[in-house]
C-alpha positions in Angstrom: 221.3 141.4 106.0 218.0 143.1 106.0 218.0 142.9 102.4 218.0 138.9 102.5 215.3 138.4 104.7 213.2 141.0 103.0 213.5 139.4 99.7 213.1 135.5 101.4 209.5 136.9 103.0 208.6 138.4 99.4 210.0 134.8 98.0 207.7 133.2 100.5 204.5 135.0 99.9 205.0 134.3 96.1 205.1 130.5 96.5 202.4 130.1 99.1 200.3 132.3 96.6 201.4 129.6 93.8 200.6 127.0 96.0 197.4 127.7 97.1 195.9 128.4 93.5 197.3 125.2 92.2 195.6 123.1 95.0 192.4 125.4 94.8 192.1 124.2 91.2 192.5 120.9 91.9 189.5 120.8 94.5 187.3 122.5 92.4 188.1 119.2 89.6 187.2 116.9 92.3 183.8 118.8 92.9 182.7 118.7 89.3 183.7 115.3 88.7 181.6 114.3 91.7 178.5 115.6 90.0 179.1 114.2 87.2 178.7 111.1 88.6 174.8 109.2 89.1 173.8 109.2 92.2 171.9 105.9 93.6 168.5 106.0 93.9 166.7 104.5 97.2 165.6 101.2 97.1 162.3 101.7 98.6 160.5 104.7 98.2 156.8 104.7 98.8 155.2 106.9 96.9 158.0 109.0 95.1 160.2 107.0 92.0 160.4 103.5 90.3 164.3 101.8 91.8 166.4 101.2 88.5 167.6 97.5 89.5 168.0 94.7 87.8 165.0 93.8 85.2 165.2 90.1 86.4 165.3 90.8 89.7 162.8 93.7 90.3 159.6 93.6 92.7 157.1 95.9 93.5 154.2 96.3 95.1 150.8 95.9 93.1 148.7 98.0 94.9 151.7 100.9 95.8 154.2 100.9 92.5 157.0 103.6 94.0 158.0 100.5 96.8 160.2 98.5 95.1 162.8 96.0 95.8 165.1 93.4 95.0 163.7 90.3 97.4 160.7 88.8 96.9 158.5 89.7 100.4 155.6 91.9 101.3 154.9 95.7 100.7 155.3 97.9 103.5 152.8 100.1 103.2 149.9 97.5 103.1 151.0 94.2 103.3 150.6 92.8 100.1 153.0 89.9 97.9 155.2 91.9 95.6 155.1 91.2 92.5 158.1 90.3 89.6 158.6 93.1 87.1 158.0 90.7 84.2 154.2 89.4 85.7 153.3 93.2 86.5 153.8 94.0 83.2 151.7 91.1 81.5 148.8 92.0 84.1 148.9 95.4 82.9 148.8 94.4 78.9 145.6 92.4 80.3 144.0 95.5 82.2 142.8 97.4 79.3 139.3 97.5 79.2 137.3 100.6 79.7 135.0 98.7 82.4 138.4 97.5 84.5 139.9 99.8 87.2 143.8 99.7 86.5 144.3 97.5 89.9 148.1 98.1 89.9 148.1 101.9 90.5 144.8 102.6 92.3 145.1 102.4 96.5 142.1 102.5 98.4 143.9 103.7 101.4 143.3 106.8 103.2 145.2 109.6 102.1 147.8 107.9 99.6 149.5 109.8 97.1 148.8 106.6 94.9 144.9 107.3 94.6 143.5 108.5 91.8 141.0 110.7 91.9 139.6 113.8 89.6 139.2 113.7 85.4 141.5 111.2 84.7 141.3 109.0 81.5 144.5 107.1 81.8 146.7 105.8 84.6 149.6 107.6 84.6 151.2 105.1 86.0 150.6 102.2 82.9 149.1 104.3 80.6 145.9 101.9 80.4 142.2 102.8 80.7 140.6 103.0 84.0 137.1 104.1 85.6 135.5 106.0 88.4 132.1 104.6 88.2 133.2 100.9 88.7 135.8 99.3 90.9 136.8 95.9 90.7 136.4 94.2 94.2 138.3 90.7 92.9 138.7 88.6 89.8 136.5 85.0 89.9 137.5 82.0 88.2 134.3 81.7 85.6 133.6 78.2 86.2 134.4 78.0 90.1 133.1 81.5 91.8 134.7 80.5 95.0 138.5 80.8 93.4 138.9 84.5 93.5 141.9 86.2 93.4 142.8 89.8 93.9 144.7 90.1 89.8 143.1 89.3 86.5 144.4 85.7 85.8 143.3 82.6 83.8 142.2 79.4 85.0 143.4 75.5 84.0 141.5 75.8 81.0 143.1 79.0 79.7 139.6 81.3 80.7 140.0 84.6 82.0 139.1 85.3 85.4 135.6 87.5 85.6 136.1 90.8 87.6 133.6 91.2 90.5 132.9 95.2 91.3 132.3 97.1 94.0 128.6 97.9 94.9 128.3 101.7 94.5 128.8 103.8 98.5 124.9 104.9 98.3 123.3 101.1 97.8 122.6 99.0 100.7 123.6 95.3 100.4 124.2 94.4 103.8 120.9 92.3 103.8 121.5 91.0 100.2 122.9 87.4 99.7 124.7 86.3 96.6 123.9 83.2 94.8 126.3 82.0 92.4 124.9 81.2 88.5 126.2 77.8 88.2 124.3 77.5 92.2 121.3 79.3 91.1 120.9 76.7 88.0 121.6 73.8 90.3 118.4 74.5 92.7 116.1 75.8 90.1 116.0 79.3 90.6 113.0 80.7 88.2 112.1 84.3 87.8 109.1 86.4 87.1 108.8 90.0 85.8 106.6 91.9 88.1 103.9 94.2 86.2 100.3 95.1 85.6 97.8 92.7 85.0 94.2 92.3 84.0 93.4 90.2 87.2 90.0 88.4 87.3 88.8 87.4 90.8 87.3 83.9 90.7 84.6 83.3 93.1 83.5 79.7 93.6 80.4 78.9 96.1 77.1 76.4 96.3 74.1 77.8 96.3 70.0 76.7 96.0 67.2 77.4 93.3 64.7 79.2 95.3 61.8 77.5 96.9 60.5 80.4 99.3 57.5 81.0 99.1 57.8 82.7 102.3 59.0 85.6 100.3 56.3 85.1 97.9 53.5 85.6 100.6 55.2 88.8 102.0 55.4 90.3 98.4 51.6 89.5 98.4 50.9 91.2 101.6 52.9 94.2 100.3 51.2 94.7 97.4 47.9 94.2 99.8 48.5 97.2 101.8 50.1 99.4 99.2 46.0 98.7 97.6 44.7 99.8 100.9 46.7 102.8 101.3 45.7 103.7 97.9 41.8 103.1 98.6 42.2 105.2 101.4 44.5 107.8 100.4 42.5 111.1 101.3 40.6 110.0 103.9 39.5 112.6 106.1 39.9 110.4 109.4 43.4 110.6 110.1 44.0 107.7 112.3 43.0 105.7 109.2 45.4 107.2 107.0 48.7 106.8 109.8 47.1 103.0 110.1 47.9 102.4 106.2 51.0 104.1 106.1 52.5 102.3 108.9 51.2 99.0 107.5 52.9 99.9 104.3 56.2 100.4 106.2 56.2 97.6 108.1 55.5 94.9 105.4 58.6 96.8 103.1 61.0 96.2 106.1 59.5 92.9 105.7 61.0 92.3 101.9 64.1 94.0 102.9 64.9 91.8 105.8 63.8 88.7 103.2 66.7 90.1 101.1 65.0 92.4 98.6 66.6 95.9 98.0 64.9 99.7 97.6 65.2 98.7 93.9 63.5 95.2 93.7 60.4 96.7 95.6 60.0 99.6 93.7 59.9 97.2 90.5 57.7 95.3 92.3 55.1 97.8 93.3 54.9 99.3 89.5 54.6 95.2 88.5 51.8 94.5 91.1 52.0 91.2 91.4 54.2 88.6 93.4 56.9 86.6 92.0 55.5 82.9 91.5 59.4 82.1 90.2 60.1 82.1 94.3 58.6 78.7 94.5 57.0 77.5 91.3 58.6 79.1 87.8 56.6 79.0 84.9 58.1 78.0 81.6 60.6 80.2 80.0 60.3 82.2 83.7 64.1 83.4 85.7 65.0 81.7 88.6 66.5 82.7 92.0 69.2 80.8 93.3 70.4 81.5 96.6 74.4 81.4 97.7 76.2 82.1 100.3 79.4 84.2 100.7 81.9 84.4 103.2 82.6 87.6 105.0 86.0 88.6 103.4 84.6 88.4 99.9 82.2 90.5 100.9 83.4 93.6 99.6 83.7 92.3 96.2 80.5 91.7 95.7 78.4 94.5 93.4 74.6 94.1 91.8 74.7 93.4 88.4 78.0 91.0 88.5 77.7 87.7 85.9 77.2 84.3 87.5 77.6 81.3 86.1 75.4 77.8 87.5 76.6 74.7 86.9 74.2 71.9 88.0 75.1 67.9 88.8 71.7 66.5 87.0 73.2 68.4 83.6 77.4 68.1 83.2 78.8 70.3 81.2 75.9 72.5 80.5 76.0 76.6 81.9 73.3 78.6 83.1 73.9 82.4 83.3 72.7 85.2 85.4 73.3 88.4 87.6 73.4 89.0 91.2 69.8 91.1 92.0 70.5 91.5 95.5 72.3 90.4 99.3 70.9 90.0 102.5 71.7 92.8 104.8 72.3 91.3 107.7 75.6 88.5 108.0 74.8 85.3 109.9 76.8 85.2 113.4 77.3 81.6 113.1 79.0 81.2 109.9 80.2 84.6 109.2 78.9 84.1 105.9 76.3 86.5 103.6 73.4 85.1 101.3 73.1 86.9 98.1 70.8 86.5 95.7 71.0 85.8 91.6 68.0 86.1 89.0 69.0 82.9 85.9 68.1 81.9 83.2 65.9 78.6 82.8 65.7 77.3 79.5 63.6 74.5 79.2 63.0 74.5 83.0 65.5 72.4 83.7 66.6 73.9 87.4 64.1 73.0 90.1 63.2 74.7 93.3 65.5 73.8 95.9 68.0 72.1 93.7 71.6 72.2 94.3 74.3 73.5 92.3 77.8 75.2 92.2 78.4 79.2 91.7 81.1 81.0 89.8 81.2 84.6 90.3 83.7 86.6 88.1 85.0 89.7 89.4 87.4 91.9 87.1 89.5 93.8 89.4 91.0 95.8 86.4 94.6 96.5 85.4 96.7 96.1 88.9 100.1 96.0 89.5 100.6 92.0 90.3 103.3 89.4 91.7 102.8 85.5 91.3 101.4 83.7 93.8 104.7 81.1 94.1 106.3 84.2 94.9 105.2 85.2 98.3 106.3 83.6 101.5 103.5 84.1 104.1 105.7 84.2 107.2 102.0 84.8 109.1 103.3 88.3 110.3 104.4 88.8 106.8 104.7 88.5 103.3 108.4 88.6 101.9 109.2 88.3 98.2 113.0 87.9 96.8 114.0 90.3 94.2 116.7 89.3 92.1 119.7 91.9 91.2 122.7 92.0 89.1 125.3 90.1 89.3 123.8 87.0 91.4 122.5 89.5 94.4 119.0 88.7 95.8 116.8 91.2 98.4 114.4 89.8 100.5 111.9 92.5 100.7 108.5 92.9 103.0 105.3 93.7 100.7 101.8 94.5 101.2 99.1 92.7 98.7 95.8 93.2 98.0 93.5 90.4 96.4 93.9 87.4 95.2 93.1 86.6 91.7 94.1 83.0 90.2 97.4 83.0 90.2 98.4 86.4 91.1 98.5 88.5 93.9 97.2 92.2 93.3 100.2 94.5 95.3 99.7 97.7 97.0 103.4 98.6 97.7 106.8 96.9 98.4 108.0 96.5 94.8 108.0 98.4 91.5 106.7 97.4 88.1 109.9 95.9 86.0 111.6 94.5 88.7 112.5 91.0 89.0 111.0 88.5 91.5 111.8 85.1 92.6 109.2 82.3 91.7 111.4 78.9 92.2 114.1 78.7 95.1 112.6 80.8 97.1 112.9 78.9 100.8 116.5 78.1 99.6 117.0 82.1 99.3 115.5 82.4 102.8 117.6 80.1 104.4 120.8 81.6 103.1 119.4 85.2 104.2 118.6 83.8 107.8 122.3 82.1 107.9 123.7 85.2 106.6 122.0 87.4 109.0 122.7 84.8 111.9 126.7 85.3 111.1 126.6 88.9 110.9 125.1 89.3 114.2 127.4 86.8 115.7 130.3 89.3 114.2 128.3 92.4 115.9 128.5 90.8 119.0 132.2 90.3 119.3 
C-alpha cells in the first residue's frame, strides 16, 4: 500500500514538472511576440517626435513641429493655426534663401527645446538655410504693405510676399515711424545726402558813399598836433611837452570813435595829409561807402573781406572793394554796426552820399552741412528726419551753426553720409507725434 502512494506522489511531481515547463514556454512566446509588435506613437508630443498618421490628414504646428495632429485646430503650446502636411512642405521648398530664418522650426519662446541657437548652418528640422543675424518679423504683400502674413506666400498676381526682419536687440526704434514706399512716393518724399560743403555766407545790406567831412577835419586836426608835438619834442619845459602829448591822444581817440582803426592812423600819420575822398574824391581816387550791419552778423565780419556795390543810377554794372574798418561802438537803437569799405571809382561815377546795395561774401570753408528745407524750427528746436532702411525714418534734434544760401552749417546731431529728409517732412512729423500720442496712451493703461 505504501508502495502505491509513493509511486502516485513521484507520478505527480513528474507531471506538475511537465506541466509547468510546457506553459512556461508558452509565456515566454507571448512576451516576444509582444515586442515584436510597433508600438503607437503619441499623437501630440511637443517637443520630442513627428506622429506617423495619415499623409492627407496630418497637422502640425508651424512654429513647434513635434505637436502634431489629425484635426485641423490650434497648437498647444502657443496658439497658432496648424498647418496641413502638404502646405508645410511647399513653404519649406520656398524658405531657402540664405537671408530667410527657416520660420517653421525656429520658436521665440522662452526656453523651448525648438530654438535654435549656436553654429548652426542648416535646420535640422527641414534641412534648409537659416540665419542668426536676421530674423523675419512677417511676410508683406509687395504691392499692399498692409497685407502681412506670418508665412512666405504669394499674392493675386502670383508675387511673392517680401519678408520684413526684425530690428537687431541693441537698436532703438521705439521713436522711429515707418513709411511705406508706395506712401513715401505718393507724398513726395525727397532726400538729401548730408556732407561737407564749401559754404559761402552771403551778406546783403544798403550802405552810403561817404560825404563826412567831419572825419576829414579830425584827420586834419590830428595831423595838426602830431606837427606840434614834433616842433616841440625836447622841450625843456615839461608842461609843454605833457600839453602835446595829451593833444595827440585826444584827437586819435577822436579818429577811432569816427571809425578809423590803430592801422588806418598809423597810415595816415606816415601819409600826412587828410583824406579829401571823405567828401570830395578826385578822379581815379577810392571811395568810402558806409553800411550798416546787424548785430548777429557781426562776428563774421573781418578787414580785408571783398565787397561788391551795386548802384541804381548804373544796372548791371559792379564796383569792388574791401572792408578797411567798423565802428567800435553798436548803436542801442537799432542793434546794428557801421562798417566801413574803401572802392573803386572808375570814371567817378559814385557820388558822395549816394545810395547803393552791399554784398559781402564770406567763405566759411569746408563744413559739415544739411539743406535748409531740411530743418523744422520748432522755436525750442531744430529737428531733421533721417531716413533708414527699410522705410524707417528718426526724427532727431540738431544743433547748426550759420546759414549759408541754402545750407545750414551743423555743429552736431548727425553724421556725414547719412540720409536726410528734404520733401515730406511735416507729413513725417505728424505721424511721429500720432505715433508717440498712441504709445503713451498704451503706457498709461
Amino acid at each position: 500500500m505504501n508502495k502505491k502512494i509513493i509511486i502516485i506522489v513521484i507520478l505527480a511531481v513528474i507531471s506538475g514538472i511537465v506541466l509547468g515547463y510546457f506553459l512556461g514556454q508558452q509565456y515566454q512566446i507571448k512576451i516576444q511576440l509582444q515586442k515584436k509588435e510597433p508600438q503607437e506613437k503619441p499623437i501630440a508630443d511637443e517637443h520630442k517626435n513627428h506622429t506617423q498618421t495619415k499623409k492627407d490628414e496630418l497637422y502640425y504646428c508651424p512654429m513647434h513641429p513635434g505637436f502634431v495632429s489629425d484635426k485641423p485646430g490650434e497648437c498647444a503650446i502657443c496658439g497658432m493655426k496648424l498647418v496641413k502636411k502638404e502646405e508645410a512642405e511647399k513653404i519649406e521648398k520656398e524658405a531657402d534663401t540664405a537671408e530667410e530664418i527657416c520660420i517653421l522650426h525656429t520658436c521665440e519662446m522662452a526656453n523651448c527645446e525648438m530654438k535654435l541657437t549656436g553654429d548652426i548652418k542648416n535646420c535640422p528640422f527641414c534641412g534648409k538655410h537659416i540665419t542668426k543675424e536676421e530674423k523675419v518679423s512677417y511676410y508683406a504683400d509687395p504691392e499692399n504693405p498692409d497685407h502681412t502674413s506670418h508665412t512666405p506666400q504669394k499674392n493675386e498676381k502670383g508675387k511673392k510676399y517680401t519678408p520684413v526682419y526684425k530690428e537687431k536687440k541693441n537698436k532703438d526704434t521705439s521713436k522711429d515711424v515707418h513709411i511705406s514706399s508706395d506712401k513715401q512716393e505718393l507724398i513726395g518724399i525727397k532726400k538729401d545726402k548730408i556732407q561737407e560743403r564749401v559754404l559761402i555766407k552771403l551778406i546783403d545790406t544798403v550802405g552810403k558813399v561817404a560825404y563826412d567831412p567831419d572825419l576829414f577835419v579830425a584827420q586834419q586836426e590830428y595831423l595838426q598836433v602830431l606837427k606840434a608835438q614834433e616842433n616841440t619834442q625836447g622841450s625843456s619845459i615839461e608842461f609843454i611837452n605833457e600839453q602835446t602829448k595829451s593833444l595827440v591822444n585826444a584827437a586819435k581817440q577822436k579818429l577811432l570813435l569816427s571809425g578809423m582803426n590803430e592801422k588806418q592812423i598809423a597810415e595816415l600819420a606816415e601819409l600826412g595829409k587828410a583824406q579829401k575822398n571823405l567828401y570830395l574824391p578826385a578822379l581815379g581816387e577810392t571811395v568810402w561807402i558806409y553800411m550798416t550791419i546787424y548785430e548777429y552778423e557781426i562776428g563774421m565780419i573781418k578787414e580785408g573781406q571783398l565787397v561788391e556795390i551795386e548802384s541804381v543810377a548804373y544796372p548791371g554794372k559792379i564796383f569792388e572793394g574791401k572792408l578797411v574798418s567798423a565802428s567800435p561802438v553798436l548803436d542801442p537803437n537799432t542793434r546794428s554796426l557801421k562798417i566801413r569799405a574803401e572802392v573803386k571809382n572808375p570814371g567817378n561815377l559814385l557820388k558822395p552820399d549816394m545810395y547803393v546795395n552791399a554784398k559781402i561774401k564770406i567763405n566759411l570753408g569746408k563744413k559739415l552741412a544739411v539743406a535748409e528745407e531740411a530743418v523744422m524750427d520748432t522755436g525750442e528746436r531744430k529737428v531733421i528726419f533721417i531716413a533708414k532702411p527699410k522705410g524707417y525714418f528718426e526724427s532727431r534734434e540738431v544743433k547748426l551753426g550759420t546759414k549759408a544760401g541754402n545750407y545750414y552749417e551743423v555743429i552736431n546731431g548727425v553724421s556725414s553720409g547719412e540720409i536726410v529728409v528734404t520733401s515730406g517732412n511735416f507729413f513725417i512729423d505728424s505721424e511721429t507725434r500720432l505715433k508717440s500720442a498712441v504709445s503713451g496712451e498704451m503706457h498709461k493703461h
